[in-house]
N, CA, C and O atoms as a GROMACS GRO file, in nm:
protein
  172
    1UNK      N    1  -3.059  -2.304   6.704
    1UNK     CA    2  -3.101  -2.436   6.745
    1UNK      C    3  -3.087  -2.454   6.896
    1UNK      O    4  -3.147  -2.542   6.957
    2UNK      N    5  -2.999  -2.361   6.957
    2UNK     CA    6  -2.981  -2.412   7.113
    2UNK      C    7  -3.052  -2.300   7.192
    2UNK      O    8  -3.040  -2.294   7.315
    3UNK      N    9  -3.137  -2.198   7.112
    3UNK     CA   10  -3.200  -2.092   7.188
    3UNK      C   11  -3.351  -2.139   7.290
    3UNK      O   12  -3.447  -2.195   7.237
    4UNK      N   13  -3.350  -2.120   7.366
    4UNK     CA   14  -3.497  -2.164   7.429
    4UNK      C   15  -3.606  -2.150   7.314
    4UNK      O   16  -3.612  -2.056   7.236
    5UNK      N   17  -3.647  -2.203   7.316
    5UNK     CA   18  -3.851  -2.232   7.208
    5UNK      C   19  -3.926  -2.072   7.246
    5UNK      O   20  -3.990  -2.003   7.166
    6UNK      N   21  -3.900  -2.042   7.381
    6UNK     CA   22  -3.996  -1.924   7.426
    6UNK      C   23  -3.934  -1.815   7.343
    6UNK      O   24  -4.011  -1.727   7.305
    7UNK      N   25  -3.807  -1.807   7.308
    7UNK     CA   26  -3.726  -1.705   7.271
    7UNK      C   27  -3.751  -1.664   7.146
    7UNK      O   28  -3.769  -1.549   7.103
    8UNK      N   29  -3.752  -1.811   7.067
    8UNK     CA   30  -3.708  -1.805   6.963
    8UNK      C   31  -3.870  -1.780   6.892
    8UNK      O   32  -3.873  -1.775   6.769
    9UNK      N   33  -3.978  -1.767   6.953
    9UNK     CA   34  -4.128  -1.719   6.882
    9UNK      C   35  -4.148  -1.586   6.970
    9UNK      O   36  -4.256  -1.530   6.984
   10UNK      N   37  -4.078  -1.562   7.003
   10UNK     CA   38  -4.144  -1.432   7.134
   10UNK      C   39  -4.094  -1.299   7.060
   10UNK      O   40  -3.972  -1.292   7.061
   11UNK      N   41  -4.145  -1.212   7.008
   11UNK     CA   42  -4.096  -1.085   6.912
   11UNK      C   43  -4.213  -0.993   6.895
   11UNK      O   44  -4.327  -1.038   6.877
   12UNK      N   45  -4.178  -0.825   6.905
   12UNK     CA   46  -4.240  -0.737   6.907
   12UNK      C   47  -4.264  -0.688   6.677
   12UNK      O   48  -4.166  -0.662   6.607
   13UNK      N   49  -4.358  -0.691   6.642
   13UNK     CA   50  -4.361  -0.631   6.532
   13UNK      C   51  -4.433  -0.492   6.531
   13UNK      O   52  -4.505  -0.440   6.616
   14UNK      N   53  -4.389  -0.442   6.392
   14UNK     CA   54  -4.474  -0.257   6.410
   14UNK      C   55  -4.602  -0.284   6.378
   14UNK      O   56  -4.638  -0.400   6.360
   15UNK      N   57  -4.686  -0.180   6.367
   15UNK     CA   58  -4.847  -0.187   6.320
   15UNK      C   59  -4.810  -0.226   6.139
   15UNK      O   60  -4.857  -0.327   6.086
   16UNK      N   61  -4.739  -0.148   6.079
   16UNK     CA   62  -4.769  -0.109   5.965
   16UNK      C   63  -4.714  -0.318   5.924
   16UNK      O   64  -4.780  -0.406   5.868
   17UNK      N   65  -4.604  -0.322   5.974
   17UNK     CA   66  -4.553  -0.464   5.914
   17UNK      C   67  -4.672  -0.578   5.957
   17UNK      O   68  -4.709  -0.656   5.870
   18UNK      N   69  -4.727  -0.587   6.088
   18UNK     CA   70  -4.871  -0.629   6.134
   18UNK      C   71  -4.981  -0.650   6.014
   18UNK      O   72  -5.026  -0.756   5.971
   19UNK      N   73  -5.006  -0.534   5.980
   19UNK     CA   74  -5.083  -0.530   5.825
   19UNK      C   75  -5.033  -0.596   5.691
   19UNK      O   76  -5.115  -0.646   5.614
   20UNK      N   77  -4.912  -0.597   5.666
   20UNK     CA   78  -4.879  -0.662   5.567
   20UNK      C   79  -4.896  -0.811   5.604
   20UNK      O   80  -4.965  -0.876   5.525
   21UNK      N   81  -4.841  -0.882   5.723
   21UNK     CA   82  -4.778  -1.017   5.793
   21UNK      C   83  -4.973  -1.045   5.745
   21UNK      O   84  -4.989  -1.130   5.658
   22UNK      N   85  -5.089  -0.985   5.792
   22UNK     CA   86  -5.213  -1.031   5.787
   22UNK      C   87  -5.254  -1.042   5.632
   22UNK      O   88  -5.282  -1.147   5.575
   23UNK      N   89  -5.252  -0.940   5.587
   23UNK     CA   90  -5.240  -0.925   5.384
   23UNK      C   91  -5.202  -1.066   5.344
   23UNK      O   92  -5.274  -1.154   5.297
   24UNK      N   93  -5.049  -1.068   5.381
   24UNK     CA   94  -5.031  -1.216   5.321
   24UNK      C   95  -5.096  -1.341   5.311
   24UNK      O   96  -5.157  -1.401   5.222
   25UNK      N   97  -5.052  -1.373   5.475
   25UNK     CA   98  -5.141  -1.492   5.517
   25UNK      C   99  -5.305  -1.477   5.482
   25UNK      O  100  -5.350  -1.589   5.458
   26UNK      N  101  -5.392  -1.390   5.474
   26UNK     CA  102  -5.516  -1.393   5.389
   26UNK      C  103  -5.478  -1.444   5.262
   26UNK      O  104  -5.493  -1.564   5.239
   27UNK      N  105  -5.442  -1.384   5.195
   27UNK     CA  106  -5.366  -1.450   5.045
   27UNK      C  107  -5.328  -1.588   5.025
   27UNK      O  108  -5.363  -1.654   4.927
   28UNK      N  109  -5.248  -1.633   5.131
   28UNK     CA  110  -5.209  -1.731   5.123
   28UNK      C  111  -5.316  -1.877   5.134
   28UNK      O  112  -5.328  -1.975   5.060
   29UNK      N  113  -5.399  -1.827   5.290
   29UNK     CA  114  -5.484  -1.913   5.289
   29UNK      C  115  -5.608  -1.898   5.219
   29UNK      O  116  -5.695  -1.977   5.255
   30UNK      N  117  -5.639  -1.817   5.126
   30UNK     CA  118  -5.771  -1.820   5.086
   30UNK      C  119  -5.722  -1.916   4.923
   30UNK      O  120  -5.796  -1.989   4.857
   31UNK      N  121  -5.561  -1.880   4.895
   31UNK     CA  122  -5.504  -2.001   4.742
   31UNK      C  123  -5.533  -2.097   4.825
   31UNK      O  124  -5.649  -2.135   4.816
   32UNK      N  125  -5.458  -2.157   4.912
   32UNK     CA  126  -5.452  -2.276   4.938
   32UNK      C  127  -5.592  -2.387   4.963
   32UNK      O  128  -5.589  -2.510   4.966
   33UNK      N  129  -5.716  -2.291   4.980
   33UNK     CA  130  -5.793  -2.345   5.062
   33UNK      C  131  -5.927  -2.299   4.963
   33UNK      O  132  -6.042  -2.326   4.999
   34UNK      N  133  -5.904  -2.236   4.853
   34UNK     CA  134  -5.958  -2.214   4.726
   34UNK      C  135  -6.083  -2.159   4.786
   34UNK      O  136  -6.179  -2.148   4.709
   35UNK      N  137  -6.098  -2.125   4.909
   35UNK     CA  138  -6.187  -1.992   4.895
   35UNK      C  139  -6.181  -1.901   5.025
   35UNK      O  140  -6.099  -1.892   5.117
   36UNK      N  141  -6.287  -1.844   5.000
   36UNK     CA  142  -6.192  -1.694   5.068
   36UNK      C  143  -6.267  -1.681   5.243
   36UNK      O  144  -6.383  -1.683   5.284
   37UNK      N  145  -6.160  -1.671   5.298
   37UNK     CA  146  -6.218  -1.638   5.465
   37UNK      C  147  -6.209  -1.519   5.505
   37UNK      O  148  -6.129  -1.444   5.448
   38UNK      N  149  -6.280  -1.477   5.601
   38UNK     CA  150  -6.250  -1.342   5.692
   38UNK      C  151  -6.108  -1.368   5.756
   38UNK      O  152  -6.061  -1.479   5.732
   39UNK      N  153  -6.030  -1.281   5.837
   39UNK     CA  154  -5.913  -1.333   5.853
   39UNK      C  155  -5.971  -1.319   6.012
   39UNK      O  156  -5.904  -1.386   6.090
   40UNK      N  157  -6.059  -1.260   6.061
   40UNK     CA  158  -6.138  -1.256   6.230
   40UNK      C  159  -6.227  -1.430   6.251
   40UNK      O  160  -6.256  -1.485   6.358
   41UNK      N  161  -6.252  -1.479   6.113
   41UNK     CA  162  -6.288  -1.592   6.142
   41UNK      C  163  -6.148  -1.744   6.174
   41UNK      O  164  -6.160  -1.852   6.232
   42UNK      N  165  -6.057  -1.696   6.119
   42UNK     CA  166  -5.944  -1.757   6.132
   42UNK      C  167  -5.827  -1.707   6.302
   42UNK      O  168  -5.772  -1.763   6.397
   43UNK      N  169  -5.838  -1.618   6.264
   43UNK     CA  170  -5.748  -1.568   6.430
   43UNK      C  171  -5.843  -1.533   6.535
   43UNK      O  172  -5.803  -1.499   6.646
   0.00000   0.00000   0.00000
């Protein structure tokens, strides 16, 4: 709670975890939003 804001979002991830972190969130937003997006039209 007392770390700077820049700090506390600022982080290096690997390729392979990259691919999963995108997997999900496709998943996630295509339930929530009951249909399905490109994930290049979203990011």
């Amino acid at each position: 709670m007392l770390a700077p804001i820049k700090k506390v979002f600022s982080f290096n991830i690997g390729e392979e975890s990259l691919k999963e972190l995108k997997l999900i969130a496709k998943l996630y937003v295509n339930e929530k939003l009951e249909k399905e997006y490109k994930m290049d039209d979203i990011f």
